[in-house]
N, C-alpha and C positions, 0 to 999 in steps of 0.2 A: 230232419232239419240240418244236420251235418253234414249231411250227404249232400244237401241243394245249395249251400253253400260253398264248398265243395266246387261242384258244378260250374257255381256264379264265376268263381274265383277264378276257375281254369278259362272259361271261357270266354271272360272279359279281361281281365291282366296274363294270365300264362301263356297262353297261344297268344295274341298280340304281342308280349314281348319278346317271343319262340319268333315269331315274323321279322320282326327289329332284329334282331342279333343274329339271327341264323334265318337270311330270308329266300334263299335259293330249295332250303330244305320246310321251311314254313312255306310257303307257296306250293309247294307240292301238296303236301295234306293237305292245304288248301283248296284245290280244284281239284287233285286226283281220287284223294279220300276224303271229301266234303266235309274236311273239318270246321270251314268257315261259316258261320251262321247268318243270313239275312238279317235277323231279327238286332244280333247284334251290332252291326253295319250300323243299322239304324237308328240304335238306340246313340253309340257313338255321336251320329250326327245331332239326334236331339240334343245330346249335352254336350256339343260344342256350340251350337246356338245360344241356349244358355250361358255357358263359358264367355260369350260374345256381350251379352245382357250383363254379365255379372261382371267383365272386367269395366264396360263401357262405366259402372257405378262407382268399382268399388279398387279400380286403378289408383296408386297412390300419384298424388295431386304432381308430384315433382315431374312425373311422363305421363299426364294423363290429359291428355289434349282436348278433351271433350267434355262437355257441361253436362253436370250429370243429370240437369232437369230437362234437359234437350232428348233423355233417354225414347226413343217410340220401340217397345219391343217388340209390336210385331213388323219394324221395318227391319229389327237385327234380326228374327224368324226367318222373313221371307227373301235377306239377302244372303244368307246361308245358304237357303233349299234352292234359290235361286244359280248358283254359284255350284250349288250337288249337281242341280241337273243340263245346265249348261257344259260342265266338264263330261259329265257319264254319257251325254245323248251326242255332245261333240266327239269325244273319245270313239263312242262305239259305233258314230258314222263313218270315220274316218278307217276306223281299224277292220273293219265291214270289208270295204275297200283293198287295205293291204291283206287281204286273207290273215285277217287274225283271229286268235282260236275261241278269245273271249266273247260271251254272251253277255246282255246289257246289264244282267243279275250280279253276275260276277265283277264287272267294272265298277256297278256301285255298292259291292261289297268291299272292294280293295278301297273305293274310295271310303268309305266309311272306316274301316279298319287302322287308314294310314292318318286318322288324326289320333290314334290312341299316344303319339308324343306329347300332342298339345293339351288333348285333356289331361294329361298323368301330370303335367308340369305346369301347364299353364294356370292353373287354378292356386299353388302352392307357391307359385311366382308373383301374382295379384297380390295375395294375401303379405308377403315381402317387401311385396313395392312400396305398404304403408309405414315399415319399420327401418326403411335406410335413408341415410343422408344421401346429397348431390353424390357424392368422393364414393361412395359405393353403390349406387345404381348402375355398377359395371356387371354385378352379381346376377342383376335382376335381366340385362339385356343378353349378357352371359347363358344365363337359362333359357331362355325365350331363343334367341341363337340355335341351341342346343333343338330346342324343341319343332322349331322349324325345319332344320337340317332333317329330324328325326323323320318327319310326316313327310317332306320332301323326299328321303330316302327309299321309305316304306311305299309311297304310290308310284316312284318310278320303278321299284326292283318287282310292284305287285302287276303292273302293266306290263313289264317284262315279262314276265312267267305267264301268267294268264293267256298273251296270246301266241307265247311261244315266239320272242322276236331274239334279234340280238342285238346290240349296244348300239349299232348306227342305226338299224329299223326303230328302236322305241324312241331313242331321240327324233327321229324323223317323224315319228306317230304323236310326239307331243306338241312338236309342234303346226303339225295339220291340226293337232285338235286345239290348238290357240285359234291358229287362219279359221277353223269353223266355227268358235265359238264368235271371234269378232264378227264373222259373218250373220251368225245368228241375231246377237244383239243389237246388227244395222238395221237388219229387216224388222225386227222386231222394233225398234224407234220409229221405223218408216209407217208399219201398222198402226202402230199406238197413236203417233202424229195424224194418220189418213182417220181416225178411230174418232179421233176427236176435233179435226174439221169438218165430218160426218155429221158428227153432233154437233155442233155450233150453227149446218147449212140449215138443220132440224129446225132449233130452235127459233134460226131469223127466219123464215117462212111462217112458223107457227106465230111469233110476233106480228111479222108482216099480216096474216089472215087475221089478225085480229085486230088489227089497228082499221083495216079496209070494212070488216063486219060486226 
């Protein structure tokens, strides 16, 4: 039981913060000695979803802009996974292209990896927001600050490494992967819109046939 503990410990808090602080050297274990785990990519992204559900609730009122009976959790779910896979499938289109070294596993292992700021703080930050006044809710945007820079840091320096770029390539790779993501999401309104005048032609014909018979 020590031992799997242990394990848990190393592999969700100590190597992600080995990433954080030292990520030219965390990145190597990373892809060359496959110290990174899918599993755990993933499990990050489930509890940041979460994290997304539990601030929308439990945000103290003073910054918390949202009703908390307006909650739909599975539209906080599906605009997370949505937002995973829009970044890793734009990323690894684009990076395809520049001859980059990363596979689509690895991009969404970095991306997964690099919210371990927001989960470690962001949860501890919520629970804060309900104990300060106006005059200190500098504390709270403070950390949040912190934690964004953090996850910010970690997926540019894990895109870096990964496909083996250097500082004006991965800038240039992030932002092709913005231009493909916005690409994606036109097309994708354009489908969904053709998707459901489709259905709408369906429906008035099937009206129509039966007004006539």
């Amino acid at each position: 039981m020590k031992t799997r503990l242990k394990t848990i410990f190393n592999d969700y808090v100590r190597f992600p913060y080995h990433i954080l602080v030292h990520p030219f050297d965390g990145y190597e274990e990373f892809k060359r000695y496959k110290k990174g785990k899918l599993g755990v990519a993933i499990v990050f992204i489930i509890i940041f979803a979460y994290y997304q559900i539990f601030s929308f609730q439990n945000l103290g009122f003073l910054v918390n802009l949202n009703n908390p009976s307006d909650l739909n959790s599975l539209q906080e779910v599906f605009s997370v996974l949505l937002i995973v896979f829009l970044f890793t499938v734009g990323n690894w289109s684009v990076t395809t292209l520049m001859e980059g070294k990363g596979s689509y596993k690895e991009i969404l292992m970095v991306t997964g990896y690099s919210l371990f700021p927001l989960i470690i703080l962001g949860f501890p930050a919520v629970i804060l927001s309900n104990f300060l006044t106006l005059d200190e809710m500098a504390f709270y945007q403070l950390i949040m600050y912190v934690a964004y820079i953090g996850t910010g840091w970690m997926l540019f320096m894990g895109i870096l490494n990964i496909h083996q770029y250097g500082l004006f390539k991965t800038i240039l790779a992030f932002i092709a992967t913005m231009v493909s993501i916005a690409v994606m999401m036109f097309v994708g309104l354009l489908f969904f819109d053709l998707i459901q005048q489709f259905i709408a032609f369906i429906i008035s014909v099937i009206q129509e046939i039966n007004l006539r018979y």
